[in-house]
C-alpha positions, 0 to 999 in steps of 0.5 A: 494502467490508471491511478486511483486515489485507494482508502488506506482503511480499505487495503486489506494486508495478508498475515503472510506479507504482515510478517515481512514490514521492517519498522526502520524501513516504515520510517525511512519511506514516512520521511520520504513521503513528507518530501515527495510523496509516493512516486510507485502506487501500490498494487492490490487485487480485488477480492470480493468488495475488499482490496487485497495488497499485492505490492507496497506494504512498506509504502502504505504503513508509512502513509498510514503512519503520517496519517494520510487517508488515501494512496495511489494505488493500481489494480491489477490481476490475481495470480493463478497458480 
């Protein structure tokens, strides 16, 4: 699967996934993300013109929070259930 460089501003969160983000985690990842960067791109879907989250909450607050623009992220499938 190919990497895109994905606008921070353009991943749309879902409530559901909101309510799981651990603020302790959110600063362990920003402290490793200044050291090394992000090694697993976040996963999101696309949902119309937005890009949904599917994976990475924890790996896009922190790069947010160091106030990066962009994360490498991967497109993939939406789930049918």
């Amino acid at each position: 699967m190919d990497t895109h460089a994905l606008p921070i501003s353009d991943v749309y969160v879902p409530a559901k996934r909101r309510r799981m983000l651990d603020a302790a985690k959110v600063e362990e990842l920003a402290e490793s993300l200044m050291e090394e960067g992000v090694k697993v791109p976040i996963q999101v879907r696309k949902d119309g013109d937005r890009l949904v989250l599917v994976e990475g909450l924890h790996r896009l607050e922190a790069a947010r929070a160091l106030g990066e623009e962009t994360i490498p992220g991967i497109f993939v499938g939406a789930r049918r259930y």
